[in-house]
DRENTORDO-432051 format. One line per field, with one value per residue: residue in three letters; x, y, z of N, C-alpha, C in turn. Coordinates in steps of 0.1 Angstrom, whole numbers. Example, Ala and Ser with C-alpha at 12.3 -4.5 7.8 and 13.67 -1.06 7.14 Angstrom:
<sites>
r	[Ala	Ser]
n_px	[132	128]
n_py	[-57	-22]
n_pz	[78	71]
ca_px	[123	137]
ca_py	[-45	-11]
ca_pz	[78	71]
c_px	[132	129]
c_py	[-33	0]
c_pz	[78	79]
</sites>
This chain:
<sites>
r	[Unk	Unk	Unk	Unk	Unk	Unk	Unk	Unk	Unk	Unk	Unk	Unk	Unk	Unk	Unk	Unk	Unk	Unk	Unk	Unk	Unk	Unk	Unk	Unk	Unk	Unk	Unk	Unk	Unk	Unk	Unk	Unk	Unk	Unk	Unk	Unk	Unk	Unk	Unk	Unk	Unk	Unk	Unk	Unk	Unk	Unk	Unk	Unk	Unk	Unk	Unk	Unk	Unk	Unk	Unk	Unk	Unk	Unk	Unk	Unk	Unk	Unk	Unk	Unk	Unk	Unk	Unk	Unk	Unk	Unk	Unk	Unk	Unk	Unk	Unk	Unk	Unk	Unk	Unk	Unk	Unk	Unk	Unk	Unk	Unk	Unk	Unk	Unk	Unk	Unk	Unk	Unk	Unk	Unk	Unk	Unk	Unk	Unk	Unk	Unk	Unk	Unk	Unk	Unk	Unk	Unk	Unk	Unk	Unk	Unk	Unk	Unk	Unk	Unk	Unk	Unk	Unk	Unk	Unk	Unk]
n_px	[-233	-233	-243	-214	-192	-168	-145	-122	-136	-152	-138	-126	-105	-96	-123	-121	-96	-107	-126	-104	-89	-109	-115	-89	-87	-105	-94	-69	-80	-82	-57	-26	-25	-1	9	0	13	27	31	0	-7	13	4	-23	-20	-5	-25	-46	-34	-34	-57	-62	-38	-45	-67	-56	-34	-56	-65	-50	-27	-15	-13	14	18	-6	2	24	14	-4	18	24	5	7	32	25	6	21	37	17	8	38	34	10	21	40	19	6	29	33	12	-14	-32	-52	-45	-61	-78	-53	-51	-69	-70	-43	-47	-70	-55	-34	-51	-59	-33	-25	-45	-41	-15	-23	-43	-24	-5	-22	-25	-15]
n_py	[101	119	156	178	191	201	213	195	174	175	176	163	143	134	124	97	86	83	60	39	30	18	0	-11	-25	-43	-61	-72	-86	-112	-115	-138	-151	-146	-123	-105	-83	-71	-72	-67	-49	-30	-17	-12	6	30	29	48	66	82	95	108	124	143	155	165	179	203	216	233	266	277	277	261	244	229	216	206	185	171	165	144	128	116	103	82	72	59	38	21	9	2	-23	-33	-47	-62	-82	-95	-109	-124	-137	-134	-116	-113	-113	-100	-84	-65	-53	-38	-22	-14	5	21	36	51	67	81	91	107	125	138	145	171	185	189	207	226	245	272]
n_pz	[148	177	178	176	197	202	183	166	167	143	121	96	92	114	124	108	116	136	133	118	137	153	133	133	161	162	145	156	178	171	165	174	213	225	212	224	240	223	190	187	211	204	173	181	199	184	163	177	188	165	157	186	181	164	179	198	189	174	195	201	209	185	151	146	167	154	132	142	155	140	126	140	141	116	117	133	117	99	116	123	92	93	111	101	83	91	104	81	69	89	90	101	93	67	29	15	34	45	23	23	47	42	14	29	45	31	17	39	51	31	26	59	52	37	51	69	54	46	68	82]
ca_px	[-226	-242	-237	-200	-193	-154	-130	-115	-150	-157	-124	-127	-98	-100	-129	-113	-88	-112	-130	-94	-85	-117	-111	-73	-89	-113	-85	-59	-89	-79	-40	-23	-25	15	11	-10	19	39	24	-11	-2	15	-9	-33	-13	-1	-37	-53	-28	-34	-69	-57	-25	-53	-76	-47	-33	-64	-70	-37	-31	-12	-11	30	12	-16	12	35	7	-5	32	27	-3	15	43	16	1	37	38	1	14	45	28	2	30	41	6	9	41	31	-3	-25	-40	-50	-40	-74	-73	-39	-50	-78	-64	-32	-58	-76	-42	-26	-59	-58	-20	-30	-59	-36	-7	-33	-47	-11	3	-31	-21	-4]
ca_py	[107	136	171	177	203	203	216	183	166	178	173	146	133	127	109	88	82	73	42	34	28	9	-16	-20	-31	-54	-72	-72	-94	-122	-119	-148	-142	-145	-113	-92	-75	-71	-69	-61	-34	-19	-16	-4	21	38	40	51	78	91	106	113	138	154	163	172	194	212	228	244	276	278	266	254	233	220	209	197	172	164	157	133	115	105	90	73	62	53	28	10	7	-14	-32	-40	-56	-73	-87	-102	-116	-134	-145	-123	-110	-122	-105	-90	-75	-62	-43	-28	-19	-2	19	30	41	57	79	88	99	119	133	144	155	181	192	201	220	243	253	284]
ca_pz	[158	181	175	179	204	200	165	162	158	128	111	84	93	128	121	98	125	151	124	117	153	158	124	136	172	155	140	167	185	160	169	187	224	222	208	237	247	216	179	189	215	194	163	190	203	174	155	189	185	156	166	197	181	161	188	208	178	172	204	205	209	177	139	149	175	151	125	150	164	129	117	154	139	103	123	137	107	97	130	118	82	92	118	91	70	96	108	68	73	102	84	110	85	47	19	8	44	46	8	23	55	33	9	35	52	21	17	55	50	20	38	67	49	26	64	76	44	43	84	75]
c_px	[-234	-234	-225	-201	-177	-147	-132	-132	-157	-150	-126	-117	-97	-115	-129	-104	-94	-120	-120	-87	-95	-115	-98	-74	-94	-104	-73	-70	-82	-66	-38	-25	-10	16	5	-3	28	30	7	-15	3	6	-14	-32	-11	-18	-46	-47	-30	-47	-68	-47	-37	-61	-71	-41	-39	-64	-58	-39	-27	-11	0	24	6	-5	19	27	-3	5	30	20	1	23	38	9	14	34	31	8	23	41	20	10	34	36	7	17	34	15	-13	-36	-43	-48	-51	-77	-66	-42	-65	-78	-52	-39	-62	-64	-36	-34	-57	-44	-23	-38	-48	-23	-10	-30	-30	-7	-4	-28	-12	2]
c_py	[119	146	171	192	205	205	203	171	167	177	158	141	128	115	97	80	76	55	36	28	15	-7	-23	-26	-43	-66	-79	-83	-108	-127	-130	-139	-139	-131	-101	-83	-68	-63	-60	-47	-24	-13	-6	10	31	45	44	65	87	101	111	122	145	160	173	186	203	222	235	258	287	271	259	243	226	213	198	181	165	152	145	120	110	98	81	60	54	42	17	5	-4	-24	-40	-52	-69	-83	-96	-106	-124	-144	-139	-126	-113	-110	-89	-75	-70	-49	-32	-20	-7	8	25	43	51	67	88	99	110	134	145	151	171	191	201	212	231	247	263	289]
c_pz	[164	177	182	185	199	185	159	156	148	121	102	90	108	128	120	105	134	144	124	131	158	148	130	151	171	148	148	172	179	158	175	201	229	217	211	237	236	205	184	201	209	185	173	195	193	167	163	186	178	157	175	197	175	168	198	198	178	179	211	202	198	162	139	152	166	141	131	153	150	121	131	145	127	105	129	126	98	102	122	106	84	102	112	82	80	101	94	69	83	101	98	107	69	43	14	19	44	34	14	37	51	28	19	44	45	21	30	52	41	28	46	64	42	41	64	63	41	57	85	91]
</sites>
């Protein structure tokens, strides 16, 4: 990555958010096309989001704000999560996928729940 001029690009977890965004694109490829507008928008939407509430959080002009737009991106990672299940249900996605897709998900949430509760 180049030198990060902005807050948010240095944030682990935004990071984290933006690989997670790019794996959950990479897989969505792989969707039925039946599911352009539905399942795989979704997915997309949601873990696009979640890097996109923390960058937006950051550069607020208050720590309320940076919580508020953190608590945005775990309802996000919420979203991905049951989408993910559902993507397994529907055979999408294999199993092995699906487990390393969740892990990586669970740490993320972790991650970003830590971030908001030190934002005093």
């Amino acid at each position: 990555m180049e030198e990060a001029r902005f807050k948010f690009e240095k944030l682990i977890i935004w990071q984290k958010a933006m690989d997670f965004g790019e794996d959950i694109y990479k897989i969505t490829l792989r969707f039925p096309k039946d599911e352009l507008y539905n399942l795989s928008s979704q997915i997309r939407r949601a873990s696009d989001s979640i890097a996109l509430n923390i960058a937006e959080g950051s550069i607020g002009q208050s720590n309320l704000e940076v919580k508020k737009f953190t608590g945005y991106s775990i309802r996000s990672l919420a979203e991905v999560i049951t989408c993910l299940h559902k993507a397994k249900r529907r055979n999408y996605i294999s199993h092995n996928e699906f487990n390393v897709l969740y892990d990586f998900s669970f740490n993320l949430m972790n991650m970003m729940i830590a971030f908001k509760s030190k934002v005093k």
